[in-house]
RORO-575301 format. One record per residue (C-alpha): z, y, x. Coordinates in pm, 1 decimal, always signed. Layout:
N
+----------+----------+----------+
:       up :    north :     east :
+----------+----------+----------+
:        Z :        Y :        X :
...
+----------+----------+----------+
//
This chain:
120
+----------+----------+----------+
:       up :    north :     east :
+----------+----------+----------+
:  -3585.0 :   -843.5 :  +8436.4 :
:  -3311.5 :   -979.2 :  +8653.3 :
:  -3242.5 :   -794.1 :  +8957.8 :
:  -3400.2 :   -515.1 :  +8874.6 :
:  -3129.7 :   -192.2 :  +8867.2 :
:  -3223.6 :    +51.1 :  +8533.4 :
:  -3256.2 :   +403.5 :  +8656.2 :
:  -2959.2 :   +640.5 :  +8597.9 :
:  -3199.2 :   +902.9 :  +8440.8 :
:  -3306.5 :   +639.8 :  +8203.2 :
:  -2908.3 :   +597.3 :  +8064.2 :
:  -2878.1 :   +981.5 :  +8050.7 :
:  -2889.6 :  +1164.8 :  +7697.3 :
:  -3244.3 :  +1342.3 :  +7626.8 :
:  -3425.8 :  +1137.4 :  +7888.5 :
:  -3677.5 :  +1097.3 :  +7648.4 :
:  -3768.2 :  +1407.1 :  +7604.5 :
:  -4002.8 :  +1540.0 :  +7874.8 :
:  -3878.7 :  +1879.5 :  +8133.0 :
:  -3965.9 :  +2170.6 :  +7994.3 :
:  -4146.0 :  +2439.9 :  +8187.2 :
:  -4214.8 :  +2822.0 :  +8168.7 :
:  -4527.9 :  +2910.4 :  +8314.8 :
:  -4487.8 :  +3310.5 :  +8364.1 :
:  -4877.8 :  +3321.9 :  +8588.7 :
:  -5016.4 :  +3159.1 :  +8218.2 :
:  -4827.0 :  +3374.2 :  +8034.9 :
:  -4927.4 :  +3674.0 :  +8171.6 :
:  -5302.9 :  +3574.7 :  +8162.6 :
:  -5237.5 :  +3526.7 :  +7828.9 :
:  -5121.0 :  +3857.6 :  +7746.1 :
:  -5341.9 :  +4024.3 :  +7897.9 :
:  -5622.1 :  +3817.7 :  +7767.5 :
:  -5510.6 :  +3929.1 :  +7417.9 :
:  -5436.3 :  +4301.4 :  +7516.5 :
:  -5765.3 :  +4288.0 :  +7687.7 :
:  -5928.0 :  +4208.9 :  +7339.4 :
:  -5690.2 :  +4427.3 :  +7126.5 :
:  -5850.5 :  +4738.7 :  +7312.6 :
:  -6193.0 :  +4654.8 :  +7316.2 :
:  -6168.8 :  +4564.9 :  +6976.4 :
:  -6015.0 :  +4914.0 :  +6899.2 :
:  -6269.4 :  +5078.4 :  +7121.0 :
:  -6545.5 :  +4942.1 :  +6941.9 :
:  -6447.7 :  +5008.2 :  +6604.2 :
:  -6395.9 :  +5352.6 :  +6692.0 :
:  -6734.3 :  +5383.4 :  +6857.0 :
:  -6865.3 :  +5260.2 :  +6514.5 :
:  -6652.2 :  +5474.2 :  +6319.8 :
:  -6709.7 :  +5766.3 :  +6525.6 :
:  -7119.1 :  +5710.6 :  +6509.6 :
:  -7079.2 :  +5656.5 :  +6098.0 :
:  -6918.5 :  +6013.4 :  +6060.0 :
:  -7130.9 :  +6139.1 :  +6318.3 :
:  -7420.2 :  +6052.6 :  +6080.8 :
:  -7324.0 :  +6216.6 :  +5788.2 :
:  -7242.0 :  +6563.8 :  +5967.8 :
:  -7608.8 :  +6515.3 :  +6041.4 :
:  -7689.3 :  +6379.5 :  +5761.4 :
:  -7831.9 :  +6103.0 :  +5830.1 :
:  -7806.3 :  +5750.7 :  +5641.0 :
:  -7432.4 :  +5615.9 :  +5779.6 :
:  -7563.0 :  +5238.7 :  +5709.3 :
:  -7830.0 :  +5265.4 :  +5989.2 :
:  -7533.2 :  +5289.2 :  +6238.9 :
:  -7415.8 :  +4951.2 :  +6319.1 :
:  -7790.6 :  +4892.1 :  +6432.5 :
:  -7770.5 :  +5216.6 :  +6617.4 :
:  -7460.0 :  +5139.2 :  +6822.4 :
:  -7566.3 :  +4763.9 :  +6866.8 :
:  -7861.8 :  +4852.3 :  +7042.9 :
:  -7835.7 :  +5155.4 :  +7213.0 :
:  -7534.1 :  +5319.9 :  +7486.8 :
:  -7337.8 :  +5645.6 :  +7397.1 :
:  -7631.5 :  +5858.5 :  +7596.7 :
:  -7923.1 :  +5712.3 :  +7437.3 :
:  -7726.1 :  +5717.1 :  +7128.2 :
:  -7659.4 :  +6082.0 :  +7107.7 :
:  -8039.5 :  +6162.0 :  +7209.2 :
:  -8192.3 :  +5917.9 :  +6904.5 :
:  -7930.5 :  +6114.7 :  +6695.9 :
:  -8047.0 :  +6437.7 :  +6801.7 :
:  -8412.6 :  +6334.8 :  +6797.5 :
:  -8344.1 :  +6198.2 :  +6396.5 :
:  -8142.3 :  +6503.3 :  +6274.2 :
:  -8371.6 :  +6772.1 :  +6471.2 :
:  -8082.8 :  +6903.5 :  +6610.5 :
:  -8033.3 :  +6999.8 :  +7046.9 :
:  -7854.3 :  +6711.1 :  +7244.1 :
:  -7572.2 :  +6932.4 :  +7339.8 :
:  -7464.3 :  +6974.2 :  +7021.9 :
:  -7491.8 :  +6662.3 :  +6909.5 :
:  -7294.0 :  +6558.8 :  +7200.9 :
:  -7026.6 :  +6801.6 :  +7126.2 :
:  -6962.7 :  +6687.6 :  +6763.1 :
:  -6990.4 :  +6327.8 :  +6895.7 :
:  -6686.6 :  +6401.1 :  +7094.5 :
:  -6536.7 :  +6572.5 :  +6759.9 :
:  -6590.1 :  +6221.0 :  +6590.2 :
:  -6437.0 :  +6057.2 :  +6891.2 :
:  -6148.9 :  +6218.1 :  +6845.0 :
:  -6116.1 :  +6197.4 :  +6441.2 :
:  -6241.5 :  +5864.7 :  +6437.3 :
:  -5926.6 :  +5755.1 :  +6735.4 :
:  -5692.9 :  +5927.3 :  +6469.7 :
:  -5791.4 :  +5761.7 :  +6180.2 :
:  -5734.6 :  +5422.1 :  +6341.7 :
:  -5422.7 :  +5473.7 :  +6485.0 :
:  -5313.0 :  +5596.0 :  +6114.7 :
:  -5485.8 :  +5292.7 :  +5977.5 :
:  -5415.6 :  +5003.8 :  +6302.5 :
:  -5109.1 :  +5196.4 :  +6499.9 :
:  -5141.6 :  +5302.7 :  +6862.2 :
:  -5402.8 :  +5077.8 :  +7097.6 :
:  -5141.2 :  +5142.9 :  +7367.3 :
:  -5130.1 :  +4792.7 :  +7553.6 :
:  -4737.0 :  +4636.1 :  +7482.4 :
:  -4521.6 :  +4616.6 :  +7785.1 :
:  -4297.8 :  +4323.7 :  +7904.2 :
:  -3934.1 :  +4449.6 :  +7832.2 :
+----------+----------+----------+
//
Protein backbone atom coordinates (compact mmCIF):
# COMPACT_ATOMS: atom_id res chain seq x y z
CA UNK A 1 0.00 0.00 0.00
CA UNK A 2 1.38 3.41 -0.68
CA UNK A 3 2.06 5.47 2.23
CA UNK A 4 1.99 3.05 4.49
CA UNK A 5 5.72 2.77 6.43
CA UNK A 6 6.63 -1.33 6.95
CA UNK A 7 7.50 -1.84 10.56
CA UNK A 8 11.23 -2.10 11.47
CA UNK A 9 10.53 -5.39 13.42
CA UNK A 10 9.04 -6.73 10.30
CA UNK A 11 12.70 -6.15 8.25
CA UNK A 12 14.57 -7.67 11.26
CA UNK A 13 16.01 -11.37 10.99
CA UNK A 14 13.75 -14.06 12.97
CA UNK A 15 10.72 -11.79 13.08
CA UNK A 16 8.87 -14.61 12.14
CA UNK A 17 9.43 -16.56 14.69
CA UNK A 18 7.29 -15.78 17.75
CA UNK A 19 9.19 -14.50 21.56
CA UNK A 20 9.92 -17.15 23.45
CA UNK A 21 8.99 -17.33 27.10
CA UNK A 22 9.99 -19.27 30.32
CA UNK A 23 7.25 -19.65 32.57
CA UNK A 24 9.12 -20.67 36.02
CA UNK A 25 5.22 -20.39 38.23
CA UNK A 26 4.16 -23.36 35.34
CA UNK A 27 7.12 -24.99 35.70
CA UNK A 28 7.15 -25.44 39.11
CA UNK A 29 3.44 -26.60 39.18
CA UNK A 30 4.58 -28.92 36.92
CA UNK A 31 7.14 -30.46 38.92
CA UNK A 32 5.53 -30.73 41.62
CA UNK A 33 2.50 -32.10 39.95
CA UNK A 34 4.72 -35.00 38.80
CA UNK A 35 6.68 -35.37 42.18
CA UNK A 36 3.33 -35.19 43.76
CA UNK A 37 2.35 -38.41 41.73
CA UNK A 38 5.82 -40.10 41.84
CA UNK A 39 5.26 -40.43 45.76
CA UNK A 40 1.88 -41.41 45.94
CA UNK A 41 2.49 -43.78 43.40
CA UNK A 42 5.45 -45.20 45.49
CA UNK A 43 3.37 -45.02 48.61
CA UNK A 44 0.77 -47.05 47.26
CA UNK A 45 2.66 -49.72 45.83
CA UNK A 46 4.33 -50.16 48.98
CA UNK A 47 1.09 -50.25 50.92
CA UNK A 48 0.20 -53.11 48.48
CA UNK A 49 3.39 -54.74 48.71
CA UNK A 50 3.62 -54.42 52.31
CA UNK A 51 -0.20 -55.94 52.78
CA UNK A 52 0.86 -58.98 50.13
CA UNK A 53 3.82 -60.08 52.47
CA UNK A 54 1.88 -59.28 55.36
CA UNK A 55 -0.50 -62.04 54.15
CA UNK A 56 1.67 -64.74 53.76
CA UNK A 57 3.41 -64.31 57.33
CA UNK A 58 -0.20 -64.95 58.22
CA UNK A 59 -0.83 -67.05 55.87
CA UNK A 60 -3.38 -65.94 54.30
CA UNK A 61 -4.16 -66.01 50.37
CA UNK A 62 -1.72 -62.85 49.04
CA UNK A 63 -4.25 -62.45 45.91
CA UNK A 64 -7.14 -61.29 48.23
CA UNK A 65 -4.97 -58.14 48.96
CA UNK A 66 -5.49 -55.67 46.31
CA UNK A 67 -9.31 -55.97 47.33
CA UNK A 68 -8.22 -55.65 50.90
CA UNK A 69 -6.25 -52.42 50.54
CA UNK A 70 -8.82 -50.98 47.95
CA UNK A 71 -11.47 -51.04 50.31
CA UNK A 72 -10.39 -50.73 53.61
CA UNK A 73 -7.66 -47.93 55.61
CA UNK A 74 -4.39 -49.19 57.34
CA UNK A 75 -6.57 -49.54 60.85
CA UNK A 76 -9.39 -51.43 59.55
CA UNK A 77 -6.93 -53.23 57.52
CA UNK A 78 -4.81 -54.59 60.25
CA UNK A 79 -8.07 -55.56 62.37
CA UNK A 80 -9.74 -57.72 59.18
CA UNK A 81 -6.15 -59.20 59.08
CA UNK A 82 -6.10 -60.07 62.57
CA UNK A 83 -9.74 -61.13 62.61
CA UNK A 84 -8.79 -63.64 59.26
CA UNK A 85 -5.49 -65.07 60.64
CA UNK A 86 -6.86 -65.41 64.43
CA UNK A 87 -4.08 -63.64 65.50
CA UNK A 88 -4.23 -60.22 68.41
CA UNK A 89 -4.27 -56.73 66.60
CA UNK A 90 -1.09 -55.70 68.21
CA UNK A 91 0.75 -58.08 66.65
CA UNK A 92 -0.51 -57.88 63.58
CA UNK A 93 0.16 -54.27 63.73
CA UNK A 94 3.69 -54.81 64.68
CA UNK A 95 4.60 -57.11 61.72
CA UNK A 96 2.59 -54.69 59.52
CA UNK A 97 5.13 -52.14 60.38
CA UNK A 98 7.91 -55.00 59.70
CA UNK A 99 6.38 -55.22 56.08
CA UNK A 100 6.39 -51.47 55.89
CA UNK A 101 9.70 -51.36 56.26
CA UNK A 102 10.82 -54.50 53.94
CA UNK A 103 8.36 -53.70 51.50
CA UNK A 104 10.03 -49.55 51.34
CA UNK A 105 13.40 -51.52 50.81
CA UNK A 106 12.50 -53.65 48.21
CA UNK A 107 11.25 -50.74 46.11
CA UNK A 108 13.90 -48.52 46.49
CA UNK A 109 16.20 -51.65 45.32
CA UNK A 110 13.74 -52.26 42.56
CA UNK A 111 12.46 -48.14 41.68
CA UNK A 112 15.51 -46.06 43.51
CA UNK A 113 14.84 -43.61 46.32
CA UNK A 114 11.09 -41.80 46.33
CA UNK A 115 13.06 -38.79 47.59
CA UNK A 116 11.31 -35.81 45.64
CA UNK A 117 14.31 -34.23 43.01
CA UNK A 118 15.46 -30.79 43.87
CA UNK A 119 15.97 -27.76 41.51
CA UNK A 120 19.87 -27.43 41.27
Amino acid sequence: MPGVIPSLSANLPGAHIPAMTFDLGKAMRRKEEHESARLEDFAFRRRVRATRLLAERLDLDPLLVPAWVAGHGEASLIDRLATLSSHRADTVAQLYQDCLASAYRELVAERGDPTPHRLA
